[in-house]
N, CA and C atoms of all chains as a GROMACS GRO file, in nm:
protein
  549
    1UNK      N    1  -1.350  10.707  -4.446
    1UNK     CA    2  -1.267  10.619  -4.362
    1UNK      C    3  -1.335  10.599  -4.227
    2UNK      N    4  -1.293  10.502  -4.160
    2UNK     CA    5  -1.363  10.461  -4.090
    2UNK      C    6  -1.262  10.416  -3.941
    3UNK      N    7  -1.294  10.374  -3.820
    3UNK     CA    8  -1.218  10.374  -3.722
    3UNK      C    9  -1.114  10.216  -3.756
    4UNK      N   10  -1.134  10.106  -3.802
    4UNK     CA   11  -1.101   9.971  -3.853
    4UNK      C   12  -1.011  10.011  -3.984
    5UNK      N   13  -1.070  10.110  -4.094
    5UNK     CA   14  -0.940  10.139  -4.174
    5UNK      C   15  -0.803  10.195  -4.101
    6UNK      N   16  -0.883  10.330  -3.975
    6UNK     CA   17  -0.723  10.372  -3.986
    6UNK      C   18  -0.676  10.336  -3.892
    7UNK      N   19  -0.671  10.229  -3.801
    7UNK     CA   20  -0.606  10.128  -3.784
    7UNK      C   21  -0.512  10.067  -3.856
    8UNK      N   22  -0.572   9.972  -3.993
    8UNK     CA   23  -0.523   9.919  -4.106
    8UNK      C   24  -0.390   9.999  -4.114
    9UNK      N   25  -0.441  10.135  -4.189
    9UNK     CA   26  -0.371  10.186  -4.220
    9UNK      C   27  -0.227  10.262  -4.157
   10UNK      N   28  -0.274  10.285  -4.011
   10UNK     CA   29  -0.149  10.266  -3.943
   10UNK      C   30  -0.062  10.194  -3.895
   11UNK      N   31  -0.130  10.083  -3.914
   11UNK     CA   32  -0.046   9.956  -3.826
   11UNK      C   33   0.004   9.887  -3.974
   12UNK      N   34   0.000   9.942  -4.131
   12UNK     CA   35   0.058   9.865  -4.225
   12UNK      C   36   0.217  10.007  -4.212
   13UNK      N   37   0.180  10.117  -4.184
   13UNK     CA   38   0.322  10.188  -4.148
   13UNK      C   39   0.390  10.187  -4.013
   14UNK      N   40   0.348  10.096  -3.926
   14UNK     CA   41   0.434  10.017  -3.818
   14UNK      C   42   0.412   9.931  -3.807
   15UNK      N   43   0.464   9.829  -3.885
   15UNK     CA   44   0.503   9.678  -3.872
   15UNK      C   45   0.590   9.609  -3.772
   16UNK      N   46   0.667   9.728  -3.734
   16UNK     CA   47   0.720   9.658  -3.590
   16UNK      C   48   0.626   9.608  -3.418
   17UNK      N   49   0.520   9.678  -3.509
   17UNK     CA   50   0.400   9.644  -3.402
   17UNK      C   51   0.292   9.548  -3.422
   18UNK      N   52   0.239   9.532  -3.341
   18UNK     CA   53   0.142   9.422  -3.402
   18UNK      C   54  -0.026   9.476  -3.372
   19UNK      N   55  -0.094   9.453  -3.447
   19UNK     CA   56  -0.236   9.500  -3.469
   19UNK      C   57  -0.301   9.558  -3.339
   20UNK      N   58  -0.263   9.452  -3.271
   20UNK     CA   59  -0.402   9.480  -3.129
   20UNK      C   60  -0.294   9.601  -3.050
   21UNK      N   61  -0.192   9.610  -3.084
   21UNK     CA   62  -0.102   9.718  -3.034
   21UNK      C   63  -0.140   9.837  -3.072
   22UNK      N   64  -0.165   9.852  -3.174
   22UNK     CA   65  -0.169   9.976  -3.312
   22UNK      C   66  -0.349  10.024  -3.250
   23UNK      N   67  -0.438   9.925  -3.253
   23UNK     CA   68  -0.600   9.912  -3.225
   23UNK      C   69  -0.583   9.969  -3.036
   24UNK      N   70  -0.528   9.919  -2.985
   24UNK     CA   71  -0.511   9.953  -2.804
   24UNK      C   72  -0.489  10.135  -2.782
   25UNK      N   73  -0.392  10.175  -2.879
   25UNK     CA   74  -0.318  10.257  -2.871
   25UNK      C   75  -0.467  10.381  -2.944
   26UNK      N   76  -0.535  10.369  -3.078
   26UNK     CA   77  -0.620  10.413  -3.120
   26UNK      C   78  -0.693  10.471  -3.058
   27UNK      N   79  -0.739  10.347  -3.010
   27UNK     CA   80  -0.848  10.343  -2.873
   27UNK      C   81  -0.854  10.410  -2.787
   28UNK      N   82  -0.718  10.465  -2.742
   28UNK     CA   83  -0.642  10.512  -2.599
   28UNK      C   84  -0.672  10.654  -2.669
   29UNK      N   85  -0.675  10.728  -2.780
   29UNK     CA   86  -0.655  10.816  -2.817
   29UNK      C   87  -0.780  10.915  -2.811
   30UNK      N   88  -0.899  10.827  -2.875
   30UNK     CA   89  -1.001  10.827  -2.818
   30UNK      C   90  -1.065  10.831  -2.700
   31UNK      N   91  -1.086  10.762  -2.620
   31UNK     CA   92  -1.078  10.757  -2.525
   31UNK      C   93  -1.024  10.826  -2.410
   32UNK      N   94  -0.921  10.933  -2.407
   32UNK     CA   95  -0.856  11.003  -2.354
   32UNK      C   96  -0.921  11.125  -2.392
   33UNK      N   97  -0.925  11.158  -2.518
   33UNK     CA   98  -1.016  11.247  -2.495
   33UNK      C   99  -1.179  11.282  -2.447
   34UNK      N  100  -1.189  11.178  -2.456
   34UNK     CA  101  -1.388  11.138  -2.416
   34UNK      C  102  -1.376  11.167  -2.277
   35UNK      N  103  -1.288  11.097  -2.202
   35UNK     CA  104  -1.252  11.127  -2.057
   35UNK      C  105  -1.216  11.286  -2.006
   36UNK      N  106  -1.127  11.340  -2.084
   36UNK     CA  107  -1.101  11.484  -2.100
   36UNK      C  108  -1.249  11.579  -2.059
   37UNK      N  109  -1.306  11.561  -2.193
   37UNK     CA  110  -1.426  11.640  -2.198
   37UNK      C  111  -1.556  11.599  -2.103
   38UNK      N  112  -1.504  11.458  -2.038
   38UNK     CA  113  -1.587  11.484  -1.940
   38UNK      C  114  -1.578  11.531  -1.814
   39UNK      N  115  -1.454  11.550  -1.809
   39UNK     CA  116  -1.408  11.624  -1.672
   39UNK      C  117  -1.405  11.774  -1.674
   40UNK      N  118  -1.448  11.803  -1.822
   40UNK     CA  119  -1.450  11.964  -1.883
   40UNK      C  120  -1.309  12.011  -1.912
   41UNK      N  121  -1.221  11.948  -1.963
   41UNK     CA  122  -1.084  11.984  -2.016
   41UNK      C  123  -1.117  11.979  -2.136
   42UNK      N  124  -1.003  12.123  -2.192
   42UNK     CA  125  -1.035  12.089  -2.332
   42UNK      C  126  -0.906  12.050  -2.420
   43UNK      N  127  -0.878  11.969  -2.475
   43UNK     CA  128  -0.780  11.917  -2.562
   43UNK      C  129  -0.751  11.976  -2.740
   44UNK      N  130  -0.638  11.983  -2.694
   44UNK     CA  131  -0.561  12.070  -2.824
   44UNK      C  132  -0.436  12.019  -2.851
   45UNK      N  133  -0.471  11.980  -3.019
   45UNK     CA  134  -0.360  11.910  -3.077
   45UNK      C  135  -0.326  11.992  -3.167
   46UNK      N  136  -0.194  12.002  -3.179
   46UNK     CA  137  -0.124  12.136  -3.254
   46UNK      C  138  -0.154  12.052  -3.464
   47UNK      N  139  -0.218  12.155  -3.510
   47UNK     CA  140  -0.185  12.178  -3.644
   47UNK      C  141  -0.321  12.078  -3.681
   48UNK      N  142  -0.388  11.982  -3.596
   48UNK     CA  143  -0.520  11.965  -3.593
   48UNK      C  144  -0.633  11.997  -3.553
   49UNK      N  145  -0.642  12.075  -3.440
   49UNK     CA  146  -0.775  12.108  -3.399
   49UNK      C  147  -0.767  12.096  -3.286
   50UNK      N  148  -0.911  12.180  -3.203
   50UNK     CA  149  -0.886  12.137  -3.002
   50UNK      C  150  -1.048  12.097  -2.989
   51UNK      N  151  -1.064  11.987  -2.913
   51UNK     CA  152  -1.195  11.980  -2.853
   51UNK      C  153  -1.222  12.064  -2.728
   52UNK      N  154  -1.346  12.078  -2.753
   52UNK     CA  155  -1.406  12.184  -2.605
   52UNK      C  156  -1.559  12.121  -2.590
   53UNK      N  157  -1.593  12.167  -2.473
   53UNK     CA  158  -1.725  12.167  -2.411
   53UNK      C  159  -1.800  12.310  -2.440
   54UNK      N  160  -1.920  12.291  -2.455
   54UNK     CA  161  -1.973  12.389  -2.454
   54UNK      C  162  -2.099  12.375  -2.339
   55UNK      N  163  -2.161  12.466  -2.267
   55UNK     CA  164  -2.242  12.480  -2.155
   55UNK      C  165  -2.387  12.522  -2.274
   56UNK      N  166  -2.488  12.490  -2.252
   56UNK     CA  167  -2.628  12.575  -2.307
   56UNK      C  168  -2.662  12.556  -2.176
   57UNK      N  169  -2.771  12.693  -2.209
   57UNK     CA  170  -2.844  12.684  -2.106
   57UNK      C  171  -2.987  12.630  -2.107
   58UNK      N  172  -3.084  12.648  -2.010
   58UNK     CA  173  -3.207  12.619  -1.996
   58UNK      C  174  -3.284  12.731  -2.096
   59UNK      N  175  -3.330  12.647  -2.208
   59UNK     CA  176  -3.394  12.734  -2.285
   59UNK      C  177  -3.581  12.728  -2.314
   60UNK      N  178  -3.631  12.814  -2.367
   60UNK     CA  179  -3.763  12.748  -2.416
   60UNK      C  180  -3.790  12.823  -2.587
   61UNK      N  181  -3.788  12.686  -2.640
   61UNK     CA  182  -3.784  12.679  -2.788
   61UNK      C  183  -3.910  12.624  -2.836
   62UNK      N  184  -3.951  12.669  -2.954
   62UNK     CA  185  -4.069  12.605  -3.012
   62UNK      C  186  -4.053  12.474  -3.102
   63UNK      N  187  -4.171  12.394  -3.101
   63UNK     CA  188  -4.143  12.245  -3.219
   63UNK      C  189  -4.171  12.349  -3.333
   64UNK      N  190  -4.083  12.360  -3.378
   64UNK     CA  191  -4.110  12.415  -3.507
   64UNK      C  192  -4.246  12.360  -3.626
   65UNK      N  193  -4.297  12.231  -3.601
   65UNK     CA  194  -4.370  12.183  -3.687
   65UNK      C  195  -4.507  12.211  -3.620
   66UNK      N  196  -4.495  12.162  -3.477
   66UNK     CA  197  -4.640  12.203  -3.404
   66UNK      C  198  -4.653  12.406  -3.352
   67UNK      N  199  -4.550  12.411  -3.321
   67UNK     CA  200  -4.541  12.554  -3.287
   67UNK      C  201  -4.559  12.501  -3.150
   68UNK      N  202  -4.583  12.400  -3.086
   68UNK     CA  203  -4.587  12.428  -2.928
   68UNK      C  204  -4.451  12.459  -2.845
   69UNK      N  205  -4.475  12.508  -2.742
   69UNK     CA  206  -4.351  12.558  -2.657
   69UNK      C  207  -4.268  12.416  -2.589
   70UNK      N  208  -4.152  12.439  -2.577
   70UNK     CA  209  -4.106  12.297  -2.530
   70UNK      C  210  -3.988  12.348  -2.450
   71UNK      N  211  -3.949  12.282  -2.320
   71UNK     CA  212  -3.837  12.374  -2.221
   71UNK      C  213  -3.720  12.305  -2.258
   72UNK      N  214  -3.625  12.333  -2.330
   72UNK     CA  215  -3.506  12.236  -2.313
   72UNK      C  216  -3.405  12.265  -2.251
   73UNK      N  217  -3.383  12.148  -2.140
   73UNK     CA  218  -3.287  12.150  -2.017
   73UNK      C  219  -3.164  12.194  -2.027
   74UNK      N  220  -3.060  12.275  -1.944
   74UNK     CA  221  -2.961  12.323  -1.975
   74UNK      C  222  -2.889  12.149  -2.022
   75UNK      N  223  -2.772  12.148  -2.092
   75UNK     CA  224  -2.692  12.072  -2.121
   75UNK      C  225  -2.520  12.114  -2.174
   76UNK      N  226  -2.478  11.976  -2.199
   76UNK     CA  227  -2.356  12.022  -2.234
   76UNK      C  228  -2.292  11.923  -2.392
   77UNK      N  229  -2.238  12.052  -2.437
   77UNK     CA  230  -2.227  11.979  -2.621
   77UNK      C  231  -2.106  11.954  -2.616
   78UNK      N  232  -2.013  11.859  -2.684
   78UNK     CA  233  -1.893  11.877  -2.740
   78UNK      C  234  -1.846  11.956  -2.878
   79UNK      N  235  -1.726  12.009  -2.844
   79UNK     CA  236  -1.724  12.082  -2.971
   79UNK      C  237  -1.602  12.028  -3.032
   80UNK      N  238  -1.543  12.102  -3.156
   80UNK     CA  239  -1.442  12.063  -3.210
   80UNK      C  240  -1.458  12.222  -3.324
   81UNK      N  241  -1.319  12.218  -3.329
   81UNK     CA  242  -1.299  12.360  -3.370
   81UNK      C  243  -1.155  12.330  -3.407
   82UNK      N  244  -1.149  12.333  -3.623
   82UNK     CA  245  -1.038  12.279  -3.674
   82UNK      C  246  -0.932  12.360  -3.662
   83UNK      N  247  -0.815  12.323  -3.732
   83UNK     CA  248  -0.658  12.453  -3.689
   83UNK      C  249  -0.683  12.531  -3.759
   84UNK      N  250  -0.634  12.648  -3.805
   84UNK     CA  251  -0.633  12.687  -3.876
   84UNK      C  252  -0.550  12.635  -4.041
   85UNK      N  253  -0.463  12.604  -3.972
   85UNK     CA  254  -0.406  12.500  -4.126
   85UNK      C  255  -0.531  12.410  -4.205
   86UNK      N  256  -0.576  12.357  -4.148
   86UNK     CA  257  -0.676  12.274  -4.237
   86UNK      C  258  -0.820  12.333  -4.243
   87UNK      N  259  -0.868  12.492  -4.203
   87UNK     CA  260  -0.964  12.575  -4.260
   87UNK      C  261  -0.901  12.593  -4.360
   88UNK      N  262  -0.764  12.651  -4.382
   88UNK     CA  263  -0.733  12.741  -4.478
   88UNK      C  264  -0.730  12.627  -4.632
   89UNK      N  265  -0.657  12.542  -4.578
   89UNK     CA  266  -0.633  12.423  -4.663
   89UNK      C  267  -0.778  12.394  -4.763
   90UNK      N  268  -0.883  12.374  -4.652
   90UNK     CA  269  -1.027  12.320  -4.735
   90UNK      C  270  -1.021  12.432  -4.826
   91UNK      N  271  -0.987  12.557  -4.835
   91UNK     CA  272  -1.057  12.668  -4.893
   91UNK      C  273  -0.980  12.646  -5.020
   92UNK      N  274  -0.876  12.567  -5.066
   92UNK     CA  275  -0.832  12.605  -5.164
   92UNK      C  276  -0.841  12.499  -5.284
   93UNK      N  277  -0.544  11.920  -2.196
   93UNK     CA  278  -0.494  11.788  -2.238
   93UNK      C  279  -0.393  11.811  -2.385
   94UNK      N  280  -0.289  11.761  -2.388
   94UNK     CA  281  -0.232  11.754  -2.504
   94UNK      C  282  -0.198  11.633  -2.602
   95UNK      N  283  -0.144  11.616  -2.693
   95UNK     CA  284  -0.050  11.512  -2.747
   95UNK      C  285   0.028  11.422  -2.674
   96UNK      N  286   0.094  11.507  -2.606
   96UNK     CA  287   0.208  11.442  -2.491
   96UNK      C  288   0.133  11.381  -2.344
   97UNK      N  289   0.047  11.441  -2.326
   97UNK     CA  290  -0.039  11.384  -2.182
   97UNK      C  291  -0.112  11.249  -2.253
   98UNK      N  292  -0.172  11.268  -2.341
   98UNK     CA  293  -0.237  11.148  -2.451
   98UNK      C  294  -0.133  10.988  -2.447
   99UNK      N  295  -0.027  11.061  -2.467
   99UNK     CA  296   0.122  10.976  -2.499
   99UNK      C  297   0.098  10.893  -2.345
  100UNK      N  298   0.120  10.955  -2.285
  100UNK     CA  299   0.178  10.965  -2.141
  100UNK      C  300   0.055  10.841  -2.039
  101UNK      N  301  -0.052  10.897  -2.067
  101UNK     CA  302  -0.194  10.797  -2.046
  101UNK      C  303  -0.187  10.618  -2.099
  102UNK      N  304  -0.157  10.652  -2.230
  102UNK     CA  305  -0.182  10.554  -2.285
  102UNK      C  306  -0.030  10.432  -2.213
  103UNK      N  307   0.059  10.518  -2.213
  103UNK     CA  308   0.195  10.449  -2.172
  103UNK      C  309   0.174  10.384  -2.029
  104UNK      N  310   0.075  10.411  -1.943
  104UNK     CA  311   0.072  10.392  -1.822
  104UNK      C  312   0.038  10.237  -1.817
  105UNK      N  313  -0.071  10.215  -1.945
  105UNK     CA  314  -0.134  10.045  -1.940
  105UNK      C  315  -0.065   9.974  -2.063
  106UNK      N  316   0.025  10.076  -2.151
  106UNK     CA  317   0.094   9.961  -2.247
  106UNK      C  318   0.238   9.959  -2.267
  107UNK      N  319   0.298   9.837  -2.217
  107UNK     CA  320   0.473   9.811  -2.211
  107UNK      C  321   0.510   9.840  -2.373
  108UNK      N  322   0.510   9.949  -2.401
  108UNK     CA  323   0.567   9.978  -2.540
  108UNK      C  324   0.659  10.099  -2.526
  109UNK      N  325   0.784  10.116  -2.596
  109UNK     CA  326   0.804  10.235  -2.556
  109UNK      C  327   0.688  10.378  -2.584
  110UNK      N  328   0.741  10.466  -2.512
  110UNK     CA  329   0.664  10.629  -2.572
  110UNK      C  330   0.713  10.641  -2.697
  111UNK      N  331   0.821  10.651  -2.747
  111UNK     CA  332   0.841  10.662  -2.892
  111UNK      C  333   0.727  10.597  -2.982
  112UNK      N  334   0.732  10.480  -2.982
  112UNK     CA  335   0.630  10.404  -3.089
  112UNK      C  336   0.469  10.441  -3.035
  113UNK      N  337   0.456  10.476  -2.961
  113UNK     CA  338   0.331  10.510  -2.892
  113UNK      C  339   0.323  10.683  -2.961
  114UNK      N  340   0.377  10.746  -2.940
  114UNK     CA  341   0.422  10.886  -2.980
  114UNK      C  342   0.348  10.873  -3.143
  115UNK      N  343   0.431  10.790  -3.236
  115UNK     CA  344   0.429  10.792  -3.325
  115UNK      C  345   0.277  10.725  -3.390
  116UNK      N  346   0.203  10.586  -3.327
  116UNK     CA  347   0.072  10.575  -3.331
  116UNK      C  348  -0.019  10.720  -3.331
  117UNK      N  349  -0.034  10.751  -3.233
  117UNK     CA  350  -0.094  10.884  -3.181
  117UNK      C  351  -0.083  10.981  -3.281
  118UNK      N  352   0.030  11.027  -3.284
  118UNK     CA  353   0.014  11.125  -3.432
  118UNK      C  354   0.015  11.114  -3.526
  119UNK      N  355  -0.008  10.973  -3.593
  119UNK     CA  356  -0.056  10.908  -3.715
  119UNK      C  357  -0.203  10.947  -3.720
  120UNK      N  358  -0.231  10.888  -3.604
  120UNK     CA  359  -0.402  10.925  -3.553
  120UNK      C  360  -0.476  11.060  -3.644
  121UNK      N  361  -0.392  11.148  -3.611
  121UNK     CA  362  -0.450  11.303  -3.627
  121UNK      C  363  -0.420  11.314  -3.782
  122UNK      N  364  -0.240  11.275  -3.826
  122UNK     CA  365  -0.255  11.334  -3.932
  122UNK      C  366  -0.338  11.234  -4.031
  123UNK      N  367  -0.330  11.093  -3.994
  123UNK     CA  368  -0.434  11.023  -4.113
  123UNK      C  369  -0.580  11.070  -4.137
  124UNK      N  370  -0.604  11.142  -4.020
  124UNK     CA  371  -0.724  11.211  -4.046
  124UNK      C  372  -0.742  11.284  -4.102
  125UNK      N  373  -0.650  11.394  -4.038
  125UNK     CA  374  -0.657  11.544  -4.131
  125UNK      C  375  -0.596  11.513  -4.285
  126UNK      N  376  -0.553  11.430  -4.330
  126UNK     CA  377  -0.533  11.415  -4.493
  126UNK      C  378  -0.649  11.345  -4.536
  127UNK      N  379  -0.720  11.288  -4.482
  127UNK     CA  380  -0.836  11.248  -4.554
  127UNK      C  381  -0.976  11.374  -4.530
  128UNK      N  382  -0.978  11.446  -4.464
  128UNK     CA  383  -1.011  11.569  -4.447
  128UNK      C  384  -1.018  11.617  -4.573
  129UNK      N  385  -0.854  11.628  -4.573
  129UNK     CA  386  -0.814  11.772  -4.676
  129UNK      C  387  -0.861  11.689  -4.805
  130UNK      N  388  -0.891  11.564  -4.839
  130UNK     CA  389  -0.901  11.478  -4.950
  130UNK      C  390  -1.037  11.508  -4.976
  131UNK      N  391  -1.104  11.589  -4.879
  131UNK     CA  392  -1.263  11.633  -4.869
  131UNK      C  393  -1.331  11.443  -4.868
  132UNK      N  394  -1.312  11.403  -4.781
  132UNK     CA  395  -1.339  11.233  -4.748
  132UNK      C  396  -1.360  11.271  -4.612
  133UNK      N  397  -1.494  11.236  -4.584
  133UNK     CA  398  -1.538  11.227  -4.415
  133UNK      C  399  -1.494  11.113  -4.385
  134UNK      N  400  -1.430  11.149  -4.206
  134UNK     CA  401  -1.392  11.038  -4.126
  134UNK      C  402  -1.499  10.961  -4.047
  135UNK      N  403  -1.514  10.881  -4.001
  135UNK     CA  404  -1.607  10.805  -3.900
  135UNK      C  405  -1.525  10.724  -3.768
  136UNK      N  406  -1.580  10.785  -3.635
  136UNK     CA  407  -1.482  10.680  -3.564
  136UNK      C  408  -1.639  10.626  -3.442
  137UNK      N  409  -1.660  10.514  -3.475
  137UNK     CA  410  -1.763  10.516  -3.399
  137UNK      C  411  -1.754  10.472  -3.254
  138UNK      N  412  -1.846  10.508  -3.192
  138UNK     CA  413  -1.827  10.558  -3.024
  138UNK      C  414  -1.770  10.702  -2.981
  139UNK      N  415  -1.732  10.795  -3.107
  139UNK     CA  416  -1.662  10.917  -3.125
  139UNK      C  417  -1.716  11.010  -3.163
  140UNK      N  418  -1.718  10.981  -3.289
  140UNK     CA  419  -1.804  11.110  -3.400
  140UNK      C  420  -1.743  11.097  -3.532
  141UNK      N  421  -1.850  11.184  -3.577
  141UNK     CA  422  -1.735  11.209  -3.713
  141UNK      C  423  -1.677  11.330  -3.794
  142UNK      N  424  -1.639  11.350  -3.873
  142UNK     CA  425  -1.573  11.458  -3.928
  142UNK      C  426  -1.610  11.510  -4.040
  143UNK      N  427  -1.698  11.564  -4.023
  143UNK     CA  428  -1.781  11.579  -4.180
  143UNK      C  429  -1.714  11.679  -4.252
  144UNK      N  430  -1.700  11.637  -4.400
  144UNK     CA  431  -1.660  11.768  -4.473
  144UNK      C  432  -1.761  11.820  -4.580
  145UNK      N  433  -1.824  11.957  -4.555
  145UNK     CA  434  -1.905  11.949  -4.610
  145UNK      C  435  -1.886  12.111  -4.697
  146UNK      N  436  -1.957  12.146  -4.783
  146UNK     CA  437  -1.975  12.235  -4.870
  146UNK      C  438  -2.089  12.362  -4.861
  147UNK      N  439  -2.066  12.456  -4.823
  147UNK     CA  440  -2.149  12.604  -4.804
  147UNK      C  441  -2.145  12.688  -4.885
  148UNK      N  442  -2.262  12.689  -4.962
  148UNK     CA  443  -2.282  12.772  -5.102
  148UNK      C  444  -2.265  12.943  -5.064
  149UNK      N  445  -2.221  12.978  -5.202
  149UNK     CA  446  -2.190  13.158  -5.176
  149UNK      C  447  -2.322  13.234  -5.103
  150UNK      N  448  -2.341  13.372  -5.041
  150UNK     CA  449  -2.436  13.374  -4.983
  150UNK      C  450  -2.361  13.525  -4.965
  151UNK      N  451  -2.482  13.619  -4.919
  151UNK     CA  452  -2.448  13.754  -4.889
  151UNK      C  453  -2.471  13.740  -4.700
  152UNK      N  454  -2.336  13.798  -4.645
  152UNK     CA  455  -2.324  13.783  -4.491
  152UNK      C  456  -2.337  13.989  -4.483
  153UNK      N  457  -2.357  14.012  -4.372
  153UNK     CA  458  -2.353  14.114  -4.323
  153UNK      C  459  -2.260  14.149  -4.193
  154UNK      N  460  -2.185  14.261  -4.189
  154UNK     CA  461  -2.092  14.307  -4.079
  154UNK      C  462  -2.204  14.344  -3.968
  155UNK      N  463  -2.198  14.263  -3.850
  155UNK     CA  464  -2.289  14.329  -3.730
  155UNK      C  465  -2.287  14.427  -3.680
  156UNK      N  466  -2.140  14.484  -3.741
  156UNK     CA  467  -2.122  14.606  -3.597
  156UNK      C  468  -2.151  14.747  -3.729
  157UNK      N  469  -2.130  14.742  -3.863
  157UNK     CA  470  -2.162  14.804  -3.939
  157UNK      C  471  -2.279  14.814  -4.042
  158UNK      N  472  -2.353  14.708  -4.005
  158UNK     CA  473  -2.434  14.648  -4.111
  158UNK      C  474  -2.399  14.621  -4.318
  159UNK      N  475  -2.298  14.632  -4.302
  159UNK     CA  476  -2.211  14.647  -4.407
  159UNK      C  477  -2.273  14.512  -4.515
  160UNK      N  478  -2.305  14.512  -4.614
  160UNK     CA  479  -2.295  14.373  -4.716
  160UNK      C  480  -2.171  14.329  -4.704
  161UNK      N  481  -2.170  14.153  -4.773
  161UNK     CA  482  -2.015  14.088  -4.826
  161UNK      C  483  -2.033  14.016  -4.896
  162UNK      N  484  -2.000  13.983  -4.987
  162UNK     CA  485  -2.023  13.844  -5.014
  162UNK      C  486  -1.955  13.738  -4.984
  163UNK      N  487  -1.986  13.599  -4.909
  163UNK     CA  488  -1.925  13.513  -4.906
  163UNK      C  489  -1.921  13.408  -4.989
  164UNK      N  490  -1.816  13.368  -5.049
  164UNK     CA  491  -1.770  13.307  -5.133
  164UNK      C  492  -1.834  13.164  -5.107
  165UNK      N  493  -1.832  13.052  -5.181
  165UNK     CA  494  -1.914  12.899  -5.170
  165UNK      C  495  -1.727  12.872  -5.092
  166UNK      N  496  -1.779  12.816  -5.006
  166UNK     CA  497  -1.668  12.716  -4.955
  166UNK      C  498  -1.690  12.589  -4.865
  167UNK      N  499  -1.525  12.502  -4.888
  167UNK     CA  500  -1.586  12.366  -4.785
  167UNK      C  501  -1.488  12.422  -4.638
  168UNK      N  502  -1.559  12.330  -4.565
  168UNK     CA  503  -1.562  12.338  -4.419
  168UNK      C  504  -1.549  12.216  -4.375
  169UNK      N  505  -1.512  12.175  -4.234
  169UNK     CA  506  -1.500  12.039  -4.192
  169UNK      C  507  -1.569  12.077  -4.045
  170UNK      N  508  -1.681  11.983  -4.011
  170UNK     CA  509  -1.761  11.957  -3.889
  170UNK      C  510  -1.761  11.832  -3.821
  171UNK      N  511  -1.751  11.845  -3.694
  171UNK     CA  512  -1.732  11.743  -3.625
  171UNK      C  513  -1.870  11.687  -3.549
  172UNK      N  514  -1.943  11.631  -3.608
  172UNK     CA  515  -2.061  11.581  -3.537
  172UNK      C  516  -2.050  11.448  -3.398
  173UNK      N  517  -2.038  11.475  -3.270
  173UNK     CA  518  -2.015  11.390  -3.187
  173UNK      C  519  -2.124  11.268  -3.194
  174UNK      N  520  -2.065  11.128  -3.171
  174UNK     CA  521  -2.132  11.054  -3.152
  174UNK      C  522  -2.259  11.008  -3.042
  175UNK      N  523  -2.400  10.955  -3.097
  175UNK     CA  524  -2.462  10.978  -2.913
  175UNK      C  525  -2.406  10.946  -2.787
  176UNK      N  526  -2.323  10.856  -2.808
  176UNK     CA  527  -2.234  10.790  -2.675
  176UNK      C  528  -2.162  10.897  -2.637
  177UNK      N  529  -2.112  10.997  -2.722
  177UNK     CA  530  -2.024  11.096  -2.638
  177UNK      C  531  -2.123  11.256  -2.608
  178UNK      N  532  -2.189  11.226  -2.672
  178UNK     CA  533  -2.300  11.338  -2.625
  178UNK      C  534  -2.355  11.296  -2.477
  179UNK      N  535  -2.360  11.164  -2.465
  179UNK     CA  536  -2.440  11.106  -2.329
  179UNK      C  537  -2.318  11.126  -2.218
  180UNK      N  538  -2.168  11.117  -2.284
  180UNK     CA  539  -2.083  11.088  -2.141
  180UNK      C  540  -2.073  11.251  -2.118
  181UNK      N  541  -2.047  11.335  -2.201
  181UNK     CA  542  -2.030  11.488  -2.160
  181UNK      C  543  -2.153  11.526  -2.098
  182UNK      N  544  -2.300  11.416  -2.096
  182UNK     CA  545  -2.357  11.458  -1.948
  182UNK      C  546  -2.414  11.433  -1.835
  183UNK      N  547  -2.336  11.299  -1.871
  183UNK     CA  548  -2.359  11.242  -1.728
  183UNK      C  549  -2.305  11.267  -1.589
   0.00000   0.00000   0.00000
């Protein structure tokens, strides 16, 4: 699935709304969190999962193919880390 | 950040009630997480995606005991961020 299906698919179970309503609102959902994690908040939705930031630091790692040394700059990752309801769920 | 702050954001730029807004929003999550559990990766692009993927059985070890285990083959769900959101978490 894709960001345009579940749209579709939500806005065919609220029909009292209209598309670009259903697509605005998506968007917003997104988006709210992108904003979140860039301010370093981390967002947690009950019974789905919480996004977080993670910090690395300044490391020095090898190209694995050349073997030469290469410094890579501290940075920052997004994470996502599912509920536990839907670990347990995949497992079965 | 929660559900309700999410709600609350979005309500600020759209004349809809919070109810129907409420209810978009947590369509959001659970249409996801059932296509998840359907073992069907999501894609939201400018976002990331939700990979569900499969990890074959394998012998793990206890760190603090050095103990054997075996771990069983199981699926898992990963969230690979999109480059656009890898770039805004560092700018």
């Amino acid at each position: 699935m894709n960001k345009s299906e579940l749209i579709e698919k939500i806005a065919e179970s609220n029909p009292h709304l209209s598309k670009r309503q259903v697509e605005f609102i998506v968007n917003g959902v997104f988006n709210s969190i992108k904003s979140a994690l860039e301010s370093e908040q981390k967002v947690e939705i009950r019974g789905f999962g919480s996004f977080k930031i993670r910090k690395k630091e300044r490391k020095e790692a090898r190209n694995p193919k050349t073997g030469e040394k290469v410094v890579v700059e501290p940075k920052t990752v997004p994470y996502f880390k599912p509920s536990r309801e839907i670990k347990i769920a995949l497992l079965k | 950040m929660t559900k309700a702050e999410i709600v609350d954001i979005i309500h600020e730029t759209l004349g809809i009630s919070k109810k129907d807004i409420y209810n978009v929003v947590d369509a959001v999550f659970t249409t996801i997480k059932e296509d998840i559990l359907n073992k069907n990766s999501v894609k939201i692009s400018g976002f990331g995606s939700f990979e569900v993927k499969t990890r074959g059985r394998r012998i793990g070890r206890n760190p603090k005991t050095g103990e054997e285990k075996v771990i069983e083959a199981r699926t898992v769900v990963s969230f690979k961020p999109s480059r656009i959101l890898k770039e805004e978490v560092n700018a």
